[in-house]
N, C-alpha and C positions, 0 to 999 in steps of 0.2 A: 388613686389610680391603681389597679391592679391589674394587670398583663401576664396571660398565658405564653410558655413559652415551647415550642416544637422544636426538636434537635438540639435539647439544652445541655446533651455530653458532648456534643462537638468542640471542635476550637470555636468557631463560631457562638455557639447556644452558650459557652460559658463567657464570654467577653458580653454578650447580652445581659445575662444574669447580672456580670457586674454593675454595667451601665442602667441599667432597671432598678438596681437596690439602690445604689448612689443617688438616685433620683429621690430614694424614701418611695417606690413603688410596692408593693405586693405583687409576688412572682410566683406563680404557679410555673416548675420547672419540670416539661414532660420527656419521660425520653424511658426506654424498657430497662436501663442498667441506671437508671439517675441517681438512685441511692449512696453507693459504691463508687460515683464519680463526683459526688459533691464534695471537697475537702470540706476542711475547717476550715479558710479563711473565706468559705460563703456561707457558714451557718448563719441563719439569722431567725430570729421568728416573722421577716418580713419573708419569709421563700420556702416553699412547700413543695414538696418532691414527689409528684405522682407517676408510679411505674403504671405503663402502659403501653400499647399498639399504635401507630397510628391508623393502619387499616381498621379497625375494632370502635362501631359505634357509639359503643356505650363505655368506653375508654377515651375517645376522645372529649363526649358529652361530658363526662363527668369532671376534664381540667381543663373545659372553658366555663365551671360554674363560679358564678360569682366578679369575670374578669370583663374591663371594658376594650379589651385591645385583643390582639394576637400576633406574635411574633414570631416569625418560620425561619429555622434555619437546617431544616431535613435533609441531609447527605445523605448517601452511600455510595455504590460500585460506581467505576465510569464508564463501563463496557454495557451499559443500557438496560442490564437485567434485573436492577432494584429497579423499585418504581414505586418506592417511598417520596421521593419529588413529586410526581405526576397524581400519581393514586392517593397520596396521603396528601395531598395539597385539596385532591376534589374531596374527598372527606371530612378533612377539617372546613369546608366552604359549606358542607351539607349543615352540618353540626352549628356552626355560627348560625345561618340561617334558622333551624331552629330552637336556639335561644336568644336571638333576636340582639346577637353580636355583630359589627356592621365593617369594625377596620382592621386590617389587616397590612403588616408592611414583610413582605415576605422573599428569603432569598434565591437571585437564580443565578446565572450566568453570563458572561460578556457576547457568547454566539444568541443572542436571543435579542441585542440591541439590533435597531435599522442602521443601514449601511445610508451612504449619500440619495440611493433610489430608493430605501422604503425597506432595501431586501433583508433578510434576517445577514447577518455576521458570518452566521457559520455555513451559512449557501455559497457563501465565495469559493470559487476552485482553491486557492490556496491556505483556507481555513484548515488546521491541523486535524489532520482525519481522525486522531486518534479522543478528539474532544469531540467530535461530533455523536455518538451516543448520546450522554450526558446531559449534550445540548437536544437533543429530541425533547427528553425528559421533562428539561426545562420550559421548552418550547411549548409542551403539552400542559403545563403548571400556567402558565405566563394566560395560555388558552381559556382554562376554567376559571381562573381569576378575572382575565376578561370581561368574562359571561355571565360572571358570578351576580353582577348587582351591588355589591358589597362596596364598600370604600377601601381598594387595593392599592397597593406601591410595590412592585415589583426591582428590588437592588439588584440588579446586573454585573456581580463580579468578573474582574480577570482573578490571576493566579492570586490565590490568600495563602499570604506569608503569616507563621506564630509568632507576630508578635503585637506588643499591647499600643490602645490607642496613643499616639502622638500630635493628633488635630492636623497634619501636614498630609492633608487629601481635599481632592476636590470632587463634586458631584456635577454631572450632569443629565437634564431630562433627555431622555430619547437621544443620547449622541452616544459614541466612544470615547472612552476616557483618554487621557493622554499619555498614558503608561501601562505595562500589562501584568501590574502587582499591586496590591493592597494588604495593608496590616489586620489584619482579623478584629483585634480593638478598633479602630479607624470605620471597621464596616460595620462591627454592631453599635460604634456610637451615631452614625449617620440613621439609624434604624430606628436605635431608639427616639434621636431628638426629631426624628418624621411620626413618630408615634404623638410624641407630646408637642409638635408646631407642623401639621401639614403641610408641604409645599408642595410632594408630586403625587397628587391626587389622580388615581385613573392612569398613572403613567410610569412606563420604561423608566431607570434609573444607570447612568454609567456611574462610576465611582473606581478612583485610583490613585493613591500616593503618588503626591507633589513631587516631582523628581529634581535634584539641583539644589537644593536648597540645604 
């Protein structure tokens, strides 16, 4: 198996990384500063560092060659004026499409889950206004994946705390989690092990550390 990966300097794209080499995966790790944020305790000759755009066609063409998967985890601003989520999400969907890459399990936001009626999370009046940007963004990702054709999984984070997996989370399709934090390892390992055992094919993902325990 070999998996590209988007937003691989994040907290996020680096607990991916891990969870991908553990597996004995080949990781393409994309991201414009990736070099410089690789340590040494990810060298490996299983993981290849390609600087690049995500807007930039033949930047992204070139680190999904070779890979059967794709793994999204593209941050930035949450005042709505990156649009690395949204834009670099239909990008990378153009790009798979033509190299004839098909899954995709890719990260977004807890305002992007359905409420009890259908309605998005973050339409509620009392949804924290200052997360609603963000949530467009994602909203707008969640969209083109959609639409995409592709075999998508859309993770629906609340707030990601730095720290590494512990397996004391739970997932669910199309609900709300039942806490509004999760561990950064905890998300990229639910990402990865959807990468390598489908179960939410075509759908919404809540996920959130086990509280109580």
């Amino acid at each position: 198996m070999q998996v590209t990966i988007f937003g691989a300097t994040g907290m996020v794209g680096k607990q991916l990384m891990i969870h991908a080499l553990a597996k004995g995966w080949k990781v393409n790790a994309f991201g414009r500063n990736v070099d410089s944020l690789i340590d040494e305790d990810l060298r490996s000759e299983q993981l290849h560092s390609i600087k690049g755009y995500v807007f930039d066609e033949g930047d992204v063409r070139k680190a999904l060659q070779g890979s059967n998967a794709v793994l999204s985890a593209l941050g930035g601003a949450f005042d709505g004026t990156d649009k690395a989520r949204s834009l670099g999400i239909k990008n990378i969907i153009a790009q798979m499409k033509a190299t004839g890459i098909r899954r995709i399990v890719a990260l977004g936001g807890l305002g992007v889950l359905p409420d009890e009626n259908g309605n998005y999370v973050m339409d509620a009046p009392d949804y924290p206004q200052e997360y609603v940007p963000v949530g467009q963004e994602h909203k707008l990702a969640y969209e083109y994946l959609k639409a995409s054709g592709l075999d998508w999984t859309f993770v629906c984070a609340p707030n990601i705390l730095p720290k590494e997996a512990d397996n004391h989370f739970m997932a669910l399709e199309e609900h709300m989690p039942s806490s509004w934090e999760i561990n950064a390892g905890n998300l990229a390992l639910l990402m990865v092990q959807e990468i390598a055992f489908p179960q939410y094919l075509h759908h919404r993902v809540g996920i959130s550390n086990i509280v109580g325990e």
